[in-house]
N, C-alpha and C positions, 0 to 999 in steps of 0.2 A: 465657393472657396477652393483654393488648390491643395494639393499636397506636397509629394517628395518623391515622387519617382517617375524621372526623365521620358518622352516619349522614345520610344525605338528606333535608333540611330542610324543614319547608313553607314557601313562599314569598310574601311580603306583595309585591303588588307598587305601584309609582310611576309619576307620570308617565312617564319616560321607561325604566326600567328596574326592575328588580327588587331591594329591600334584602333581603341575608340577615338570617332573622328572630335572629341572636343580636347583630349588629349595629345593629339598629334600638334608637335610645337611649342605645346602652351610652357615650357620649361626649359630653360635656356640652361647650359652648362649640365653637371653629373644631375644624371637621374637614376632612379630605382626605377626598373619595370615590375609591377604587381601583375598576376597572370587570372585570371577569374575562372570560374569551371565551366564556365560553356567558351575558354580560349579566346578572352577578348585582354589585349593588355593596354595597361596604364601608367607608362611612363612618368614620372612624379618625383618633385625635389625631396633628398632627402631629411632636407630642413623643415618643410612641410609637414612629413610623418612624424618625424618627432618631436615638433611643437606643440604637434596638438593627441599624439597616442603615445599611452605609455607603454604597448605591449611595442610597436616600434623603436619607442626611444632605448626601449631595451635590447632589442634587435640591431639595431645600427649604430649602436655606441660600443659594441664587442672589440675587443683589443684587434687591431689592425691584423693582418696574416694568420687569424684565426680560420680553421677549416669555415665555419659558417660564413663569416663575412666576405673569404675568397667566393664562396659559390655563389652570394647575391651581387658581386661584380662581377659574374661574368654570367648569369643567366636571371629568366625570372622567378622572380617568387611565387610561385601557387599558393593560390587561396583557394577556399571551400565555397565563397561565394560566389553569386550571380553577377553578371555585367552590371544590371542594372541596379543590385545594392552597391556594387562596387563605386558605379558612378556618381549616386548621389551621397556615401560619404566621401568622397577622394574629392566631389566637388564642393561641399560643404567646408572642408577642411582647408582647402588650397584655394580659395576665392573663383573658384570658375560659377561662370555664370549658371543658375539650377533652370531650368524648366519644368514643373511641378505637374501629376498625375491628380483627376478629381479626388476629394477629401474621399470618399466613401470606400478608397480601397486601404483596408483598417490591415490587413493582410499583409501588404507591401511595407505598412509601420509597424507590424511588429518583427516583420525579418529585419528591417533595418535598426531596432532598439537591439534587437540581439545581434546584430552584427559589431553594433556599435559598443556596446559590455565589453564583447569579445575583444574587440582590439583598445577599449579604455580610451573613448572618444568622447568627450563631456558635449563637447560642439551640437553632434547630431543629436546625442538626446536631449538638449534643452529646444532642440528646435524643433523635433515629434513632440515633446509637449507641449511647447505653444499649439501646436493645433492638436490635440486630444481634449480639448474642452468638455465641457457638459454638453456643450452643443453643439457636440461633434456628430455629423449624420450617420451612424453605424449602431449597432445593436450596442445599448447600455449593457448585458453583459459580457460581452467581450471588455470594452471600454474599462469595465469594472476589472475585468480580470489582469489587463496588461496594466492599469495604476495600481491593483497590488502590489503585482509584480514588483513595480518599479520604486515600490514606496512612497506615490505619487500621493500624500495624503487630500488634497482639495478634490482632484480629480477621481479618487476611489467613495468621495461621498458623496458628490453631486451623481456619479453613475449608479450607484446603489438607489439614491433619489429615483430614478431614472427606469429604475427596473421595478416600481411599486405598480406604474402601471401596466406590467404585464402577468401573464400565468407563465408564472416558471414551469410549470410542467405539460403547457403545451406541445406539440411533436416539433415544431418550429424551434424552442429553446433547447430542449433538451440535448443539442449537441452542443450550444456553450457555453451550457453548464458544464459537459464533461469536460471542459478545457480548462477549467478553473482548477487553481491546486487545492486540495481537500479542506486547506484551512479555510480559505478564503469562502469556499461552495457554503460549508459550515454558519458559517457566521453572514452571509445574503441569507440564508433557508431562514436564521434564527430573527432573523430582521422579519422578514415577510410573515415567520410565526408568531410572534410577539407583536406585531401591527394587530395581527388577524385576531390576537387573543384581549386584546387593549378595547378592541373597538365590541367584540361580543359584553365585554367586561360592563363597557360603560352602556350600551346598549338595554343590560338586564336590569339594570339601577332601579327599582322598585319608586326610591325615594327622586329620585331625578328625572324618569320619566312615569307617567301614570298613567299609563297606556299596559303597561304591564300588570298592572290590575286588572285580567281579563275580565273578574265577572262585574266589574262596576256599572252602576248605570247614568243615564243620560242626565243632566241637571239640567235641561233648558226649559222654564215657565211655559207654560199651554193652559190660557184662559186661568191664569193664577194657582194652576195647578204644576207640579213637575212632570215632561215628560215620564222620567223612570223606568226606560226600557231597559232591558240588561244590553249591555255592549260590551263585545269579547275580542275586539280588535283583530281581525282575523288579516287584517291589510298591513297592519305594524308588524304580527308575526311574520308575515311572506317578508317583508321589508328585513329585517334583520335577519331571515335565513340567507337570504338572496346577496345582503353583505357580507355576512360568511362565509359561503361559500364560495363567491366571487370578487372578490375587492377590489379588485385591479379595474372593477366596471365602477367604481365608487370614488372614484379617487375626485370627480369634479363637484362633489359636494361640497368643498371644503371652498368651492370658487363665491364669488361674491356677484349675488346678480348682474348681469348690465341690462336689462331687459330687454325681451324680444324673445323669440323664439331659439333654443338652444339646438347645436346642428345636431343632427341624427345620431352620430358615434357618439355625443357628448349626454344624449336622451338618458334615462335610470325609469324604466317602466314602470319598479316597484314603487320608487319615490312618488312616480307623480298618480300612481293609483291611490299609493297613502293621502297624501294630500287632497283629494279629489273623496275621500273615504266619508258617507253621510249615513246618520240617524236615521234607523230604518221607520222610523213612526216620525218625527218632525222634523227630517230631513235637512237638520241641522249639520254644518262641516262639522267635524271629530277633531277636527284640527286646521289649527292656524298654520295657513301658509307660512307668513314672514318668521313665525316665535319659533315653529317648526325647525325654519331653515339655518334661521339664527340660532337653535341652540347645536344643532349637529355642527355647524361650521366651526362651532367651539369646542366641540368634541374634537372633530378630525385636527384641529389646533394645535391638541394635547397630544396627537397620536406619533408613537416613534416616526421620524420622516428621514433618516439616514445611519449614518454609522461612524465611529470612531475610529482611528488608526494610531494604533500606537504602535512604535518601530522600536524593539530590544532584543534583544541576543540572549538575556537570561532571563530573562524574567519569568514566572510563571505564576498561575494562578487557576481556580477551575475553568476561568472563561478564557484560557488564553492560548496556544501551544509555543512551546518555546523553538526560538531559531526560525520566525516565520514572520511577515507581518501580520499583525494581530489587528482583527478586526471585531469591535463589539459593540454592538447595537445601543443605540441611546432611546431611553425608555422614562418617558414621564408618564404624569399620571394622566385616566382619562378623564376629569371633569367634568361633567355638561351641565348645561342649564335644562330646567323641565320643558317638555313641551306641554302643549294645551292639556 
């Protein structure tokens, strides 16, 4: 899939500066030249700017013979930005034809959403989010952090979705985590805590699972007598530390068999050692496969799987900070059915 940011032009140059070549022509009668900071400029109607920017339409509508307005007829306007943001709002906004950079430079969109704020562009930023999807190729915490930003509600819970299956505090993450603004870092951390505390929660359930009756023993008939070894579940325990303290390795129990062999990244050692887990005297399974699988998939069902976004100016409350988007974790209960 493409993106928004043009490939690397060849350059016609002018007297004093350089015309980007899709700009040279494209605008018949009075134009505004905009000057970019690496001195590439882009001559453009002024009816264009202020159809579609309001920091323009405020610019260019100044009473006639004003010191401002003489200076932008007779020179160009400097901008703070790059050519190449330049180009693709100026061509977004004026119908010039886009040529589109691969989606994965996440980098490129978000200079251009803050380019775009900045001069009160609605154009380009409805069209970076048509492609900031869920299924947008780039690390779900960035993703998550620029649909804060933007108040992007669909887009900041499908990427919080997104980031269940990683370790936030891998060395790999932990720079986009610092990118995140405090509120935002806050309320992903509490997500991922509250997941992690839901699943221990439902895990321990005495009554839900009986596995957690360490010293119980074996009930399966031997010659009309009961086994009755003691069984202390030593495979169940490693299985629930091993969720604990990793869960972002857990996250595909919640999937529904299709059978065959699961690929390698998708393998849970501790799962299939549990499963595989027999009676040391009648060598009986401990546990049912299917009742097994089917009561965790019930569980992980129940388990928070995203976050809410509520956008207010005043509001407050313990879970919220005011003048921010507000993100708060959605939390049901965890349920499960017993296993064996």
């Amino acid at each position: 899939m493409a993106g928004l940011n043009p490939p690397t032009p060849l350059i016609i140059s002018t007297a004093t500066s350089s015309i980007h070549p899709s700009f040279v022509g494209a605008f018949s009668g009075l134009t505004v030249t905009l000057l970019s900071s690496d001195n590439i400029s882009f001559p453009i109607s002024p009816e264009s700017l202020t159809r579609t920017s309001g920091y323009f339409r405020m610019l260019l509508t100044l009473p006639q013979g004003t010191p401002a307005v003489t200076g932008i007829q007779r020179e160009c306007i400097p901008l703070t930005e790059t050519s190449d943001i330049l180009a693709s709002l100026l061509s977004m906004i004026s119908g010039i034809a886009l040529a589109c950079p691969p989606i994965h430079e996440h980098g490129f969109a978000e200079r251009l959403l803050k380019a775009a704020e900045k001069y009160e562009m609605p154009m380009p930023i409805a069209f970076v989010r048509s492609l900031l999807s869920p299924s947008f190729d780039t690390s779900a915490i960035r993703l998550y952090g620029i649909a804060c930003r933007m108040n992007w509600e669909a887009e900041a819970r499908g990427a919080a979705t997104r980031t269940l299956g990683l370790d936030l505090m891998a060395p790999e993450n932990l720079a986009e985590l610092g990118r995140l603004d405090t509120p935002h870092l806050l309320k992903l951390l509490s997500l991922h805590n509250r997941r992690r505390k839901a699943v221990a929660e439902a895990l321990d359930d005495k009554t839900l699972y009986s596995a957690n009756e360490r010293w119980n023993r074996c009930t399966r008939d031997i010659n009309v007598q009961a086994c009755d070894v003691v069984v202390d579940h030593p495979k169940w325990l490693a299985f629930k530390l091993a969720w604990s303290r990793e869960p972002w390795r857990f996250l595909s129990v919640g999937e529904a068999e299709t059978g065959g062999e699961k690929p390698a990244g998708q393998r849970i050692p501790e799962l299939e050692a549990l499963l595989d887990d027999r009676c040391g005297r009648c060598n009986r399974n401990l546990y049912s496969r299917t009742a097994t699988l089917d009561n965790l998939r019930q569980m992980v069902q129940k388990l928070p799987k995203t976050i809410e976004v509520t956008c207010s100016a005043n509001y407050t409350s313990d879970n919220v900070v005011t003048n921010h988007l507000y993100v708060v974790s959605v939390i049901d209960g965890a349920a499960v059915a017993r296993s064996k």
